[in-house]
C-alpha positions in Angstrom: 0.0 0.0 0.0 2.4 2.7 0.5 4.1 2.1 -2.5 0.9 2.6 -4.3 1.0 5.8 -2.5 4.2 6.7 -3.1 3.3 6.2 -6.9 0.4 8.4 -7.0 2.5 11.3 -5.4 5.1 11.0 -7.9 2.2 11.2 -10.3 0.7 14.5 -8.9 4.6 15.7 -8.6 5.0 15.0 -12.5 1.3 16.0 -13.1 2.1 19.9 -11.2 5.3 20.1 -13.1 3.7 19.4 -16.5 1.1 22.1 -15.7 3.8 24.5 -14.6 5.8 24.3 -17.2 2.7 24.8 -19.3 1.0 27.2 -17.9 4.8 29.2 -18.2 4.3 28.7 -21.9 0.9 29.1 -22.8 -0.7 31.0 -20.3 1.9 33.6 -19.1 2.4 34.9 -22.4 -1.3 36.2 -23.0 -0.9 38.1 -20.0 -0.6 41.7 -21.9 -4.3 41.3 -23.8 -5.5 39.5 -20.7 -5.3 42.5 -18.7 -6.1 44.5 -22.1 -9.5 42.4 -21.6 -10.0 43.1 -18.2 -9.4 46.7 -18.2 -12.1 47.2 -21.3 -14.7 44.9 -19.1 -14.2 45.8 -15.9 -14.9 49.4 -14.4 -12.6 48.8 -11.2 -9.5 49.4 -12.6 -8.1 49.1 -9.3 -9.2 45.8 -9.0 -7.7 44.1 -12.2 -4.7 43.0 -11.0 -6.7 40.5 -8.5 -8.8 39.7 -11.3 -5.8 38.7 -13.6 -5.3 36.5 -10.6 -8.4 35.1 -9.5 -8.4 33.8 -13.7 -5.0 32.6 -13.1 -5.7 30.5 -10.7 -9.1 29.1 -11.8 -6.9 28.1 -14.9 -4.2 26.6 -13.6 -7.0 24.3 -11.2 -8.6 23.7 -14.2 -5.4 22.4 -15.8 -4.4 20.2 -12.9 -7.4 18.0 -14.0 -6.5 18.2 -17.6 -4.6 20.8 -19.8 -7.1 22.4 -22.4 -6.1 21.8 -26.0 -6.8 25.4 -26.8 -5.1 27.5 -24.2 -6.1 31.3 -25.4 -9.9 30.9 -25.5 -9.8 28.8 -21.9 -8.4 31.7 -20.9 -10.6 34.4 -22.0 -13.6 32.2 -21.5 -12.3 31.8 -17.9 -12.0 35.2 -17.5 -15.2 36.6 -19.1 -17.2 33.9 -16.5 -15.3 35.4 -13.8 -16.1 38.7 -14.6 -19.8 37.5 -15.1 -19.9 35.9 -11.5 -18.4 38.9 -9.5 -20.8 41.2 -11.5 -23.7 39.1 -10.8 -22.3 38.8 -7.1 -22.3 43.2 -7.5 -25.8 43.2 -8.3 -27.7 41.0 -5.5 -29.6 43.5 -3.0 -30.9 42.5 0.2 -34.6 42.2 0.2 -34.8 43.7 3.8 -32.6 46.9 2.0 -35.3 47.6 -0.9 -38.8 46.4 0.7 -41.0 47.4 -2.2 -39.3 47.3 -5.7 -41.9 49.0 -7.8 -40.3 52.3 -5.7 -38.1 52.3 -8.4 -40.3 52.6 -11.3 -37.8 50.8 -14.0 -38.2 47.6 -15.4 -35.7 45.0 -13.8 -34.5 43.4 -17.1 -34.4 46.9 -19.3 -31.0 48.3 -19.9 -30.6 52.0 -19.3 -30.2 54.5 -21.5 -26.4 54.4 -20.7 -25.9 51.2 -21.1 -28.1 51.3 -24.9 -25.8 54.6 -26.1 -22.8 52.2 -25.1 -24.2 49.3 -26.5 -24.7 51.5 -30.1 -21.0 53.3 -29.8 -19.5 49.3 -29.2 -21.7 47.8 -32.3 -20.6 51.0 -34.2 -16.8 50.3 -33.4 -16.8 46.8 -34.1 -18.5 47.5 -37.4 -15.9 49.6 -38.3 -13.5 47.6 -37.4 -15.0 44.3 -39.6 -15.1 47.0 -42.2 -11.1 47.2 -41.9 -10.5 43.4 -42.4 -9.2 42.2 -45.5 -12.4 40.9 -47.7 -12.0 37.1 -47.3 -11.1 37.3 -43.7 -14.0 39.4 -43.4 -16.2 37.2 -45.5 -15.0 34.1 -42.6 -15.7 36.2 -39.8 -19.0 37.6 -40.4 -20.3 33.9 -41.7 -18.3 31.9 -39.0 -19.1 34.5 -35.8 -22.1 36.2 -36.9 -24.3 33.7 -38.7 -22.6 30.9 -36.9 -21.8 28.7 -39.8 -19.9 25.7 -38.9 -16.0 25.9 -40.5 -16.7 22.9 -42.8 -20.2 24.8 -44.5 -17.9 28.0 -44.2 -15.0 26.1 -46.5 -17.7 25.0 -49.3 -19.3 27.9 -49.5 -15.7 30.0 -49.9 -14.1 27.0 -52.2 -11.7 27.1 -49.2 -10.0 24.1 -47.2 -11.3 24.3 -43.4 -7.6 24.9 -42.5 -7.6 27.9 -44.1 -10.6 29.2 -42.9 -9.2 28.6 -39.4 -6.9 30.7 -40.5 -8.3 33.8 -41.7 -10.7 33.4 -38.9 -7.7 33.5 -36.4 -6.2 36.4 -38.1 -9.3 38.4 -38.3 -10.0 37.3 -34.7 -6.4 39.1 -33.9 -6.5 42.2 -36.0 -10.4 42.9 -34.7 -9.0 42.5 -30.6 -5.9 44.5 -32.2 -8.3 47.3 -33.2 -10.8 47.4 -30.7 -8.8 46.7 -27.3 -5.5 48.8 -28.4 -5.3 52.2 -27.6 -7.9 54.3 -29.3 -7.3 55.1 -32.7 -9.5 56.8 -35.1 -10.3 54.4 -38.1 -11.7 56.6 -40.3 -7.8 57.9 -40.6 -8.4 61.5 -39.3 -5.8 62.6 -37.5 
């Protein structure tokens, strides 16, 4: 028996040092549009650099169980369900604080008008930026992330390999998170 436990530490040792040394890879290296991401999501700034942890270590945990094949969307889908949580966790109000809720005379589920202007300006921006994509990376974008085609329909329709459309859909996913979480520049190329 204790060599069988002997065995499984060695295991977890190997297992821990495998994640390390991918996590030092793969992980540390998205660090700059990580907190590029968390910045443009999150309104307190002075709490991203304990957000940039809190994903941190819900990836590596994750990865202790099994590394993820794709290692940059874990990590923004990670992050983007952690920023979900804590502003879900934001939002609760005690019952006993707010005793009648019609006080407030707004619908519950209707954005405000801040939040619809800021809506508009973001759909405007990414618009402009699709608009700035070369034509058949825009072509796989807009059918793969906006009509949700599958890569393989994607390919036939294009006369394409689905390689290839992976392709231009990665490089039009980068140039579009180039454009819109960079620092601002004005597309229309006014100075």
């Amino acid at each position: 028996m204790v060599q069988s436990s002997d065995t499984d530490r060695e295991s977890a040792a190997l297992s821990a040092a495998k994640v390390d040394a991918w996590f030092i890879r793969e992980v540390l290296p998205l660090e700059a549009i990580l907190m590029q991401y968390l910045h443009h999501n999150w309104r307190a700034k002075s709490e991203i650099e304990d957000l940039l942890q809190d994903v941190y270590v819900r990836v590596y945990e994750a990865a202790l169980t099994e590394i993820p094949h794709q290692t940059k969307p874990f990590v923004f889908t990670t992050a983007r369900n952690l920023l979900i949580n804590r502003a879900r966790r934001e939002q609760v109000v005690s019952i006993e604080a707010v005793a009648d809720l019609d006080v407030f005379g707004v619908a519950m589920d209707a954005p405000g008008a801040d939040r619809i202007v800021i809506a508009r300006d973001e759909l405007r921006r990414l618009q402009t930026a699709i608009e700035h994509l070369p034509p058949r990376c825009r072509e796989v974008v807009t059918l793969r992330r906006i009509e949700g085609l599958p890569r393989r329909e994607i390919a036939a329709r294009m006369g394409i390999t689905e390689d290839t459309v992976a392709e231009y859909l990665a490089n039009g996913m980068n140039v579009l998170a180039d454009i819109l979480y960079s620092a601002p520049a004005d597309l229309r190329g006014k100075p």
